[in-house]
N, C-alpha and C positions, 0 to 999 in steps of 0.2 A: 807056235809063233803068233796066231790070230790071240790066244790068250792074252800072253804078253801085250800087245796092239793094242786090245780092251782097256788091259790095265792103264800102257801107259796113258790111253787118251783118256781115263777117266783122272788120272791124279794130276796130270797139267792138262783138264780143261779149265777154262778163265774162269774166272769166280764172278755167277752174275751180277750185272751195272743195276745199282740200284739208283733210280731218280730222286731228285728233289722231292718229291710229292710220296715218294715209297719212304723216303725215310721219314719226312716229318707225318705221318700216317703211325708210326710206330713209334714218335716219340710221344702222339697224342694220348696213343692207346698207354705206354707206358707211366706217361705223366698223373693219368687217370687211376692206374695202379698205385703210382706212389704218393696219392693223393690218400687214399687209405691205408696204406703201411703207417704213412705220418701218423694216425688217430693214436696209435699207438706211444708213441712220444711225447716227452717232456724238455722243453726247451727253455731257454729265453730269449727276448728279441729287445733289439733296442729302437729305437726309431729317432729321429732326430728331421728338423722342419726350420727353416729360415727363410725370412724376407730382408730384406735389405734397398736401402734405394739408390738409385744410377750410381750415386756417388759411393758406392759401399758403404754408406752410413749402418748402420745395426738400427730395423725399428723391432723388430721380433725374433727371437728363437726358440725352440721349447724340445725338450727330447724326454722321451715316454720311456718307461720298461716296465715289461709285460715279462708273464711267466705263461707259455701256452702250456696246454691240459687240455687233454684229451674230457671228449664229453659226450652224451650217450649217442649223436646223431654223428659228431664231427669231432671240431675242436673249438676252443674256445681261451680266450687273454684274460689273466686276472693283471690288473693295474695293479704295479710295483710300487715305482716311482714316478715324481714329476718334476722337472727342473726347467725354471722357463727366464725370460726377461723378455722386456716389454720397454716402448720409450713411450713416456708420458711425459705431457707438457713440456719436452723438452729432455727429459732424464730416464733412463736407463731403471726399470725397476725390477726384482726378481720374485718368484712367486715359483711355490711347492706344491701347489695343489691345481686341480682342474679350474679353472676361472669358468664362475657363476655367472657372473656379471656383464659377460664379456659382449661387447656393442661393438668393439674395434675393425677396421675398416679389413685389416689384419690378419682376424676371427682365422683364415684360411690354415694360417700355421698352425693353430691346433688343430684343425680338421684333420692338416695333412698328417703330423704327429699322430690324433687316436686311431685315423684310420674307419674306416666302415663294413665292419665283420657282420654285420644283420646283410648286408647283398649277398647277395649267393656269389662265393669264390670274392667275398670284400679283401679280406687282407692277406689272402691265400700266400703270393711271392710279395705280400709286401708293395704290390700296387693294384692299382682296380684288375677288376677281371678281365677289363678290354684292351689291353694295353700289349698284348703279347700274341701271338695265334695259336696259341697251343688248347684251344677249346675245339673238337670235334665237330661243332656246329660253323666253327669260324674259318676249316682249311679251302672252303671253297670261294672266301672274298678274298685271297692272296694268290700271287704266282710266284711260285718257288723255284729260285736256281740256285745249282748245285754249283759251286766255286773250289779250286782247288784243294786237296785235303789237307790237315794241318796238324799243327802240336799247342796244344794249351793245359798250362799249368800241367804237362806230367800224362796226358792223356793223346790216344789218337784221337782226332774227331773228322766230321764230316763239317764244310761249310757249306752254309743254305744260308743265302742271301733271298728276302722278301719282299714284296711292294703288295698293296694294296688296291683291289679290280677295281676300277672308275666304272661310275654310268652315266659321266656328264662330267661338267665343268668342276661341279661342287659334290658331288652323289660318289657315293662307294657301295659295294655290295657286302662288306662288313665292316670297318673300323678303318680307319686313316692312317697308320701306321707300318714304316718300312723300317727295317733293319737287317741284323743277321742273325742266326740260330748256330753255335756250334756244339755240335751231337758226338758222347763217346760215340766210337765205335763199337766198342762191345755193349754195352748197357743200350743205347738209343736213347739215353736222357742228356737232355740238355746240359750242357756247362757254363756257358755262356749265352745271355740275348743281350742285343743293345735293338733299343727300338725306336725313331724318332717321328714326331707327328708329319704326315707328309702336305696334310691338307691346310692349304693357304687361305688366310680371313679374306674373305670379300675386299676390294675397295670400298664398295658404299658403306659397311660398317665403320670401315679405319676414318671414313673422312666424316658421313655424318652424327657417327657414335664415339670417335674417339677411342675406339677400343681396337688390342690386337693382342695376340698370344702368340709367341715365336718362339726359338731356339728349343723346344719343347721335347725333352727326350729324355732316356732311363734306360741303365745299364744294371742287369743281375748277373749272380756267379751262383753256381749249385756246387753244395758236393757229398760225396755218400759217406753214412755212417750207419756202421750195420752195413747192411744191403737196401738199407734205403736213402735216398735222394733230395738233400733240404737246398731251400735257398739259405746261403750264406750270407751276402751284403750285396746290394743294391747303392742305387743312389739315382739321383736325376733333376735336370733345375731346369728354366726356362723364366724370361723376359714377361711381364705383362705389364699392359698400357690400359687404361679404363678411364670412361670418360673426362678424355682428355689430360688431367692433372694429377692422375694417378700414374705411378711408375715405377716396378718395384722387379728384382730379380730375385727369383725365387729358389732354394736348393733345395734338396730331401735325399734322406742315407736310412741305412737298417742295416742292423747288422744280427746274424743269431748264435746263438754259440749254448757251450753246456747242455749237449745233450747228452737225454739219457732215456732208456727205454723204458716204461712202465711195466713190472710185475705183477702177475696175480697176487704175490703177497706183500708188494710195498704196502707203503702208506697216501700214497696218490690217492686222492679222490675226484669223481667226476666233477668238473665243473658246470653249473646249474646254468 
């Protein structure tokens, strides 16, 4: 009888409550794993960058494809393609290659297009490195609550909604950004973040510079191939004002697709 007892109480004891902070603790450590599975794969990505003014006039567009490859330390894009337009004097112009030349106030749309892979973790999901909390060094300037569990795209997950520690009016203890993180449950990798900037420009800036950045935020999706973990598509846009007579709304997408795993006897080579 005591046997039986044992049993039963071991096969419906609850299953233990894991915290906000226990789980995203294990997506960080996971992330970090599937950070180096990727070295392994051959992909493509696409990127795409627009400015536009109040009026949705078109003054820039431009969208990048890249072939990522694997390379001795990481990974690394070789540039595909280039497809762009531009208004000049007035008119709408298109161009296929990187712009040499380029003085235009604008300039930012192709930043945000190439993207910045020399930063440590530059183009990793396809936005800066600081944009998300999934850096081991960054779970301690967030507070993480654990929100009802849920269904996305196909998958159980866990919802971890974030905000970012304050040390003042203006100060944070790591990055300005709140959102939410939804995590399989079996895997502990991300499926979804949306993240939006939470920190507010100064008045004095807005009134004696003229300048503000708002609506500022960015949604990604992951998903597995193989048994590993890619960012699929992104996007994210945001308002800017700059001194005074500047006004522009800005978008940005990526999307990655065609993978495929490298073998020791393709014909893949590292990229330099």
């Amino acid at each position: 009888m005591l046997g039986i007892m044992f049993l039963a109480t071991v096969c419906f004891a609850p299953e233990t409550y894991l915290t906000a902070n226990d789980i995203m603790q294990r997506v960080i450590e996971n992330q970090t794993r599937a950070q180096d599975a990727r070295k392994q794969w051959v992909y493509t990505q696409e990127v795409f960058a627009r400015s536009t003014q109040r009026n949705k006039a078109l003054v820039r567009e431009e969208i990048r494809t890249f072939r990522v490859l694997p390379s001795e330390k990481s990974v690394k894009r070789e540039l595909l393609t280039v497809e762009g337009k531009r208004r000049v004097k007035g008119k709408l112009e298109t161009y296929n290659q990187p712009l040499t030349d380029d003085d235009s106030i604008d300039e930012w749309v192709s930043d945000l297009a190439k993207g910045d892979e020399d930063k440590q973790g530059g183009f990793r999901d396809a936005f800066g490195p600081n944009v998300f909390p999934l850096a081991g060094d960054k779970l301690k300037g967030y507070a993480f609550v654990r929100k009802p569990d849920a269904e996305f795209r196909g998958h159980s997950v866990y919802a971890i909604e974030y905000k970012p520690i304050k040390t003042g009016k203006y100060g944070y203890v790591a990055d300005p950004w709140e959102g939410e993180v939804l995590v399989d449950k079996e895997s502990f990798q991300p499926v979804f973040i949306s993240s939006f900037l939470e920190f507010k420009m100064p008045a004095a800036v807005k009134i004696l510079l003229g300048t503000n950045i708002r609506d500022l935020g960015y949604k990604i999706e992951y998903d597995k191939f193989g048994d590993v973990w890619f960012p699929i598509k992104g996007s994210g846009e945001f308002k800017l004002d700059a001194v005074w007579f500047f006004k522009r709304n800005g978008s940005y997408a990526m999307k990655c697709y065609d993978f495929k795993k490298a073998t020791a006897d393709s014909s893949i080579t590292f990229a330099q």
